[in-house]
Residue, then its C-alpha position, 0 to 999 in steps of 0.5 A: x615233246x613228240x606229238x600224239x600218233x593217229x590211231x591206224x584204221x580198222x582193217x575191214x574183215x576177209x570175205x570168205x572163200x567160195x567152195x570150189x565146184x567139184x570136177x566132172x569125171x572125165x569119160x574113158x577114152x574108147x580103145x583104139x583099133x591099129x589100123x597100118x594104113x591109118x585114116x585117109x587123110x586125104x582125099x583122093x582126087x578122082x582119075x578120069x574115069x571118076x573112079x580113084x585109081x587103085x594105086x596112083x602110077x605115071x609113066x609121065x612122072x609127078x611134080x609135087x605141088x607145093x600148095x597141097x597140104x601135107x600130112x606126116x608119113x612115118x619111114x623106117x631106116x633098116x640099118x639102124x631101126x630109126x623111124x623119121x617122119x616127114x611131110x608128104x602130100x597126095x601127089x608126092x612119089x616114092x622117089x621124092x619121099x626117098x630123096x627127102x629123107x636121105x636128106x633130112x636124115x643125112x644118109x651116107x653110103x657105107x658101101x661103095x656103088x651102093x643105092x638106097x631104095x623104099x620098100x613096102x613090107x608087110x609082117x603078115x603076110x611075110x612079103x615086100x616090094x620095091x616102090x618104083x620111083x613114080x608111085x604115089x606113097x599115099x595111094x599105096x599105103x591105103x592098099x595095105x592089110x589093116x594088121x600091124x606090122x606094115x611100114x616103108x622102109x629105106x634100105x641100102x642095096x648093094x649093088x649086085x642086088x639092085x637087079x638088072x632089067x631084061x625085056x627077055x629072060x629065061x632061066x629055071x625056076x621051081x614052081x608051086x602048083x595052082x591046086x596041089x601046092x607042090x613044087x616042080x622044077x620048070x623053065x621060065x620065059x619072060x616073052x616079048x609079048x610079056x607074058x610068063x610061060x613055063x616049060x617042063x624043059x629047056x624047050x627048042x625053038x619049035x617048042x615055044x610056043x606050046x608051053x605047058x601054061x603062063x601067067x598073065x602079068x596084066x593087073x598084077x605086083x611082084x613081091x619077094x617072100x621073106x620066108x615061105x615054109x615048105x619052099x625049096x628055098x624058103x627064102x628065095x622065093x617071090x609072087x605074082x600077085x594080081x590086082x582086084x577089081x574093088x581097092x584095097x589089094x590087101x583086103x583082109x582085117x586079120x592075120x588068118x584073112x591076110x594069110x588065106x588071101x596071099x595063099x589063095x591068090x598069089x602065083x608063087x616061084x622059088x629062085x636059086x640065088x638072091x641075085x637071080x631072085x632079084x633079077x627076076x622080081x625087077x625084070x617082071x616088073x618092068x615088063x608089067x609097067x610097060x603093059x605089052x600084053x598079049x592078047x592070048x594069054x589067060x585071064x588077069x593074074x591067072x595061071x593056067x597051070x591045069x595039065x601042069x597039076x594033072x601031070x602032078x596027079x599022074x606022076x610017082x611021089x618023089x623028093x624035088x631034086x636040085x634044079x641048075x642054076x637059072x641062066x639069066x640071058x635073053x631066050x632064042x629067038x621066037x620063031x613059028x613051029 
C-alpha cells in the first residue's frame, strides 16, 4: 500500500493593493514666439575695445578652435530645399561651414566650372547676400530680423554669375531718389578712393570730380533685392545698407518695421543684367572690405543726393526711358580739372 500524502499548507491570503495616487495635471506649455536667429547660444567674446563687435570679420582669416563648444546651425540646400544642420562654434567662418556641408552632404557640381557659396536670405525684406568667406556665421545670424523666413543657404552659382572684382568700375545704373523715391538713370563710378559717385552723364575727365553726389561705403553691405515693386527692373536691383551704431543691423520685430527700416535706410540701385548686377554687388563689396575711404565723402552710409532730388522737383514728369547698357570697364583716368 502506498503511504499516506502530507496535507499541503495553507496559502497565506494576498495583501491588498494600495490605490495608486492620482497624477497632477501637467501645466500648459507657454507659446513660443519665432525668433530666426534664435537665443545667443554662445557668448561673445569681447573685441579689444571690450564692446563685441557688430559682425565678427578678419582680413587675417580664422582658425577654428577645436576645443570651442559647438551648437547646431541649420543650412539649406536651394536646389533640393533639404535643410542639414551641422556643428558650428564662435569662431567658425562662413567658408568652413561651406566646406562642411558640401562634405557631409556629398555635393556635386552639376554644371561644369560652377562654384557653391553661402548666402543669408531674408523673407522680409525681400533681399540676400553673399557670406564672404571669413565671416563669423554666428555673429551674423545674431543680426537678423526677428520675423521668420530667415536662413543660410548653399546654392551652386554658375559661373558667369560669380561676379568679378574691379578696384574701378563705371557703368549706368538707374537710381531711386533719397526723398522722392523716383527712379533716374545715372553713371556710376566705383573710385579709387572707394567711395560711389553718380553723374547725370558719362562725365569727361574735367568732370570727375563734380559728381552730382556719392554714397559713402565706410560701415556699409550690400544686398541683391529679389523683387522690389516699382523698380525698372524689379528684379535686378540691389542696396547699400550701412551699419548701425548699436547692433543688430536688422532691428525690427515685425514685417511693417523691417519694411519701414529697409525702405528708410537703404540706398537702392537697379542693373540692366544679372551679370552686371552681380558685378557690381562683388565689386562694392570688395572695396567696403578693403576700407580706403576717402576723407571727403558723406557721412556713413550716406547719400547726398539733395540737388539730385531738387533737379527731380524741377524736371517735367515723364516715363524712365531705357537706359544702355552698363559698360563694365575701369574709369578714365582721375585727373584735376
Amino acid at each position: 500500500p502506498l503511504p499516506p500524502v502530507a496535507p499541503l499548507p495553507p496559502v497565506a491570503p494576498v495583501a491588498p493593493v494600495a490605490p495608486v495616487a492620482p497624477v497632477a495635471p501637467v501645466a500648459p506649455v507657454a507659446p513660443v514666439v519665432p525668433d530666426a536667429r534664435g537665443p545667443p547660444l554662445l557668448p561673445s567674446k569681447p573685441s579689444a575695445t571690450g564692446v563685441n563687435p557688430k559682425r565678427m570679420s578678419s582680413t587675417e582669416g580664422h582658425a577654428e578652435d577645436k576645443d570651442e563648444p559647438t551648437v547646431p546651425l541649420d543650412i539649406v540646400n536651394d536646389s533640393t530645399g533639404v535643410l542639414v544642420s551641422i556643428r558650428v562654434s564662435r569662431t567658425t567662418t562662413a567658408r568652413q561651414a561651406l566646406d562642411r556641408h558640401v562634405t557631409n552632404t556629398k555635393l556635386v557640381r552639376s554644371v561644369p566650372n560652377s562654384v557653391f557659396q553661402m548666402y543669408e536670405v531674408f523673407e522680409t525684406p525681400p533681399v540676400e547676400r553673399i557670406l564672404p568667406d571669413d565671416e563669423i556665421v554666428l555673429e551674423t545670424k545674431l543680426q537678423w530680423p526677428r520675423t521668420e523666413g530667415c536662413r543660410f543657404e548653399i546654392r551652386e552659382v554658375p559661373p558667369e554669375l560669380v561676379g568679378t572684382v574691379h578696384g574701378s568700375l563705371q557703368g549706368k545704373l538707374d537710381k531711386r531718389g533719397g526723398s522722392h523715391k523716383s527712379w533716374k538713370a545715372r553713371h556710376f563710378i566705383l573710385r579709387p578712393d572707394k567711395d560711389l559717385a553718380y553723374y547725370a552723364k558719362t562725365p569727361k575727365s574735367k568732370e570727375i570730380d563734380n559728381p552730382i553726389g556719392t554714397f559713402s561705403l565706410k560701415n556699409c553691405f550690400v544686398y541683391a533685392i529679389r523683387n522690389l515693386k516699382k523698380a525698372p527692373r524689379p528684379d535686378l536691383c540691389f542696396c547699400i545698407k550701412p551699419s548701425l551704431a548699436f547692433p543688430p543691423l536688422w532691428p525690427g520685430d515685425s514685417k511693417e518695421k523691417d519694411m519701414e527700416h529697409f525702405e528708410e535706410s537703404c540706398r537702392f540701385m537697379c542693373a540692366h543684367t544679372p551679370e552686371e548686377r552681380v558685378t557690381w554687388i562683388a565689386s562694392i563689396t570688395a572695396a567696403i572690405k578693403e576700407g580706403k575711404f576717402s576723407d571727403e565723402a558723406g557721412t556713413t552710409g550716406g547719400d547726398s543726393d539733395e540737388e539730385d532730388d531738387k533737379k527731380e522737383i524741377d524736371a517735367p514728369a515723364r516715363a524712365l526711358s531705357p537706359a544702355p547698357a552698363c559698360a563694365l570697364s575701369p574709369p578714365p583716368a582721375m585727373t584735376p580739372a
